[in-house]
C-alpha positions in Angstrom: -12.9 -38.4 -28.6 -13.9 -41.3 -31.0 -16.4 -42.4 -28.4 -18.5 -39.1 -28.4 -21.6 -38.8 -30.1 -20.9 -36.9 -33.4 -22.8 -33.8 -32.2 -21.0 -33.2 -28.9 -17.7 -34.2 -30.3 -18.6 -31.1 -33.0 -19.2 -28.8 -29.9 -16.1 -29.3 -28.5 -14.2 -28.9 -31.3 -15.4 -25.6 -31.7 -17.3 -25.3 -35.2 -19.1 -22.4 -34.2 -22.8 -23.8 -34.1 -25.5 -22.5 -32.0 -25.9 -25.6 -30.1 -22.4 -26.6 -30.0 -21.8 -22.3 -28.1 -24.9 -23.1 -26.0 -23.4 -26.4 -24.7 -19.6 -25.3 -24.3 -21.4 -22.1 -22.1 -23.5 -24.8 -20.4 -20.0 -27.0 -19.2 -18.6 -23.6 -18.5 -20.9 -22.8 -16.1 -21.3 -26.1 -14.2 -17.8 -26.6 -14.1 -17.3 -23.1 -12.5 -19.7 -23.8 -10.4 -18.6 -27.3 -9.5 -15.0 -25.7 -8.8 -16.9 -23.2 -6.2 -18.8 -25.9 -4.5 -15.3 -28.0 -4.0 -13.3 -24.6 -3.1 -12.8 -23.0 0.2 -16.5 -23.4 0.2 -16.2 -26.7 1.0 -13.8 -26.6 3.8 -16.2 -24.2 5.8 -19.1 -26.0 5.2 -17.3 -28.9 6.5 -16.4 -27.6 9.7 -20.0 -26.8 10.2 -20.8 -30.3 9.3 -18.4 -31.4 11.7 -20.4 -29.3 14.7 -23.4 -30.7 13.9 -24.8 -27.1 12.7 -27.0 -28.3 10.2 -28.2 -32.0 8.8 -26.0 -32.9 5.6 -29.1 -32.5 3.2 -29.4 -28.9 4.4 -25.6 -28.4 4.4 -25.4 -29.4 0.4 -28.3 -27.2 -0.5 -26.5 -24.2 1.3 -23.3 -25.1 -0.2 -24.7 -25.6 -4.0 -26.6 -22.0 -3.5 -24.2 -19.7 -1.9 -21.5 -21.7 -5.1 -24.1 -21.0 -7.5 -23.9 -17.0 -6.3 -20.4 -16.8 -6.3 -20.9 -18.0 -9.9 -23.0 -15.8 -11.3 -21.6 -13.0 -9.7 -18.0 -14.0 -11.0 -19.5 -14.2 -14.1 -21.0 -10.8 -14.4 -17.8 -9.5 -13.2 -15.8 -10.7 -16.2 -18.8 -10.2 -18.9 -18.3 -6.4 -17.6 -15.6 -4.6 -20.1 -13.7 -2.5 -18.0 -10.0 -0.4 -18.5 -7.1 -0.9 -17.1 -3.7 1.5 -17.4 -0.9 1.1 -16.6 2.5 1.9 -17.1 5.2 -0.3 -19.5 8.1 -2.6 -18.4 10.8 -2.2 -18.7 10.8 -4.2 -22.1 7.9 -2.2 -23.5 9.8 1.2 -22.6 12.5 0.0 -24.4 10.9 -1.1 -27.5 9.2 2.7 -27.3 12.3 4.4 -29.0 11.8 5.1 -32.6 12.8 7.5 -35.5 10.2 9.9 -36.5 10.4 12.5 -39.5 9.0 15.3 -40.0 8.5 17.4 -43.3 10.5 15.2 -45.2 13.8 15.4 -43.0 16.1 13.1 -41.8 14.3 10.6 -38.8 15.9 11.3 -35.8 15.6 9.3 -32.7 13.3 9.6 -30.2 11.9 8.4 -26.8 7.6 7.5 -26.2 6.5 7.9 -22.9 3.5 5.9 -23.5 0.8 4.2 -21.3 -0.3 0.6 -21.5 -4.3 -0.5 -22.0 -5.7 -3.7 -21.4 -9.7 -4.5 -21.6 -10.9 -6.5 -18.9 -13.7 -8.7 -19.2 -14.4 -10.5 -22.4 -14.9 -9.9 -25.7 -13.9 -6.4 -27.5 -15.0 -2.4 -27.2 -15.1 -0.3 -30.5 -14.2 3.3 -30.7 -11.9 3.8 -28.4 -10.5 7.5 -27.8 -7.6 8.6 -25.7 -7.9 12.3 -24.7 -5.9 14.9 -22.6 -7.6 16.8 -20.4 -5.3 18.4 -18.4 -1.4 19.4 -17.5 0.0 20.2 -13.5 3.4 21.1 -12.5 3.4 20.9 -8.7 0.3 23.0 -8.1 0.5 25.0 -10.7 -2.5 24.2 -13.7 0.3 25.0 -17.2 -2.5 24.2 -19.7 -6.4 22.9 -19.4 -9.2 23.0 -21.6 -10.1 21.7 -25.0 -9.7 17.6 -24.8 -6.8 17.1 -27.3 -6.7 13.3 -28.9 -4.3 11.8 -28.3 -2.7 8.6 -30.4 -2.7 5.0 -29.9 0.6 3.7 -31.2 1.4 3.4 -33.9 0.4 6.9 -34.3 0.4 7.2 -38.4 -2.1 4.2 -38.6 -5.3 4.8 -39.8 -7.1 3.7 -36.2 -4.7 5.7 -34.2 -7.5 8.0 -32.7 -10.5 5.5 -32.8 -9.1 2.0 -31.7 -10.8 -1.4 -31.2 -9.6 -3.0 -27.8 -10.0 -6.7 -27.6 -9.5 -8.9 -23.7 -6.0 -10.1 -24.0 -4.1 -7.8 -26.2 -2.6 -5.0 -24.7 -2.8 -1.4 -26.7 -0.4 1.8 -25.6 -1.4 5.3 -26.0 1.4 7.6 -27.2 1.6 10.4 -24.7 4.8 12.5 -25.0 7.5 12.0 -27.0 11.1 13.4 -26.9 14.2 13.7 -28.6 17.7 13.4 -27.6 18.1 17.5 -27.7 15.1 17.2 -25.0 12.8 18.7 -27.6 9.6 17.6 -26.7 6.1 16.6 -28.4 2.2 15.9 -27.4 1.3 13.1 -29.4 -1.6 14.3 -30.9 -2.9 14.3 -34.2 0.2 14.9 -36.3 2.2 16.2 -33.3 1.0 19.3 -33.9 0.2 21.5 -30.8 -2.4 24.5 -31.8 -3.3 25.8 -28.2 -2.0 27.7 -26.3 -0.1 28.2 -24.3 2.7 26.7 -26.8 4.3 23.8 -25.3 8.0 26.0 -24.3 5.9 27.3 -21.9 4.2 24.2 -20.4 7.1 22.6 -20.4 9.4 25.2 -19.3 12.3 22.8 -17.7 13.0 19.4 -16.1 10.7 18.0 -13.3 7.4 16.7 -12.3 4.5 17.0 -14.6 1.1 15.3 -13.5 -1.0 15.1 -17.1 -4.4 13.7 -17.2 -5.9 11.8 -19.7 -9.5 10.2 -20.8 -10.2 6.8 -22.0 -13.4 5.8 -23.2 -15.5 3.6 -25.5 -18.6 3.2 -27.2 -19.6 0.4 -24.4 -19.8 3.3 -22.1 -16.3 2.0 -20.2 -14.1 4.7 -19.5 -11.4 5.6 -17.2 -9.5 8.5 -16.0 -6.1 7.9 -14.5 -4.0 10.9 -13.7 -0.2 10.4 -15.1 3.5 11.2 -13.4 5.7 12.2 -16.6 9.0 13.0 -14.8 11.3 15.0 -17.4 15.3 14.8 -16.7 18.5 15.9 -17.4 
């Protein structure tokens, strides 16, 4: 480093400077594109070198564009924010049991069955709202209709309905949560269910529930993934 001109050694290092974003973008970009041209690339453009397809000058030039392609189209891909859910480990379904309280009684224990977000692509998507849209039991529709909103956890922050997702940090959305007497809960706004049916009847026993939800953020991402919520004994 003590070799570099003061500028680029100030680029490197990050101090946020136009010039010093502008080159690390630059490096980015030929290095990605470098990494194409000696990739799998490489290997078939060999072989054609090998059978005397084409002269080595126009062998390089193909090679260099079609990299250059794969590039920019890898590059578009990732600048693209994008959802992705999916359900929790095993560790993360474990860390979902909590005490709640309500009206000032004793917490009691209880079980999340939450969702995991992550933002693909780079950088970060404002305003992002969970919503449930719909509830099946086999064929049978038990509720549809008004979008409820539904929580990101922890549900009694103050971003719970509107939350910022950033690449690399994974969110949950609180879906359902029961107890240990299999009393069960939305996770809406306050866990308070307003619609009706009531939830004894959309939940009238143990089995198969299909519940679809709503993601979607002020970049214009969204995503609708339909849920299996399987309620035991």
């Amino acid at each position: 480093m003590g070799l570099l001109p003061e500028r680029l050694r100030n680029c490197i290092k990050g101090t946020g400077r136009r010039d010093g974003i502008f080159i690390r973008c630059f490096l980015y970009i030929l290095t990605d594109w470098w990494t194409g041209m000696s990739g799998p690339l490489s290997i078939l453009f060999a072989a054609l070198a090998v059978s005397n397809f084409l002269s080595a000058r126009k062998e390089f030039i193909f090679l260099a564009f079609i990299a250059l392609m794969v590039t920019v189209g890898r590059l578009a891909y990732r600048s693209v924010s994008r959802f992705r859910i999916s359900t929790c480990s095993k560790a993360e379904r474990d860390s979902a049991y909590n005490y709640v309280s309500f009206g000032g009684n004793a917490p009691f224990p209880v079980l999340f069955y939450q969702v995991r977000v992550d933002l693909l692509g780079k950088g970060s998507v404002t305003n992002c709202c969970a919503r449930l849209i719909s509830i099946h039991k086999g064929k049978t529709v038990k509720w549809q209709g008004q979008a409820v909103e539904l929580t990101f956890s922890p549900g009694e922050a103050a971003d719970a309905l509107s939350k910022t997702l950033n690449d690399d940090v994974p969110e949950y959305i609180d879906v359902i949560m029961l107890s240990d007497n299999n009393d069960i809960w939305l996770c809406s706004e306050g866990r308070q269910w307003t619609y009706r049916p009531p939830l004894q009847e959309i939940f009238d026993g143990p089995g198969e529930y299909l519940i679809t939800i709503a993601l979607r953020g002020s970049s214009g991402a969204t995503c609708k993934p339909v849920l299996r919520f399987t309620w035991n004994d």
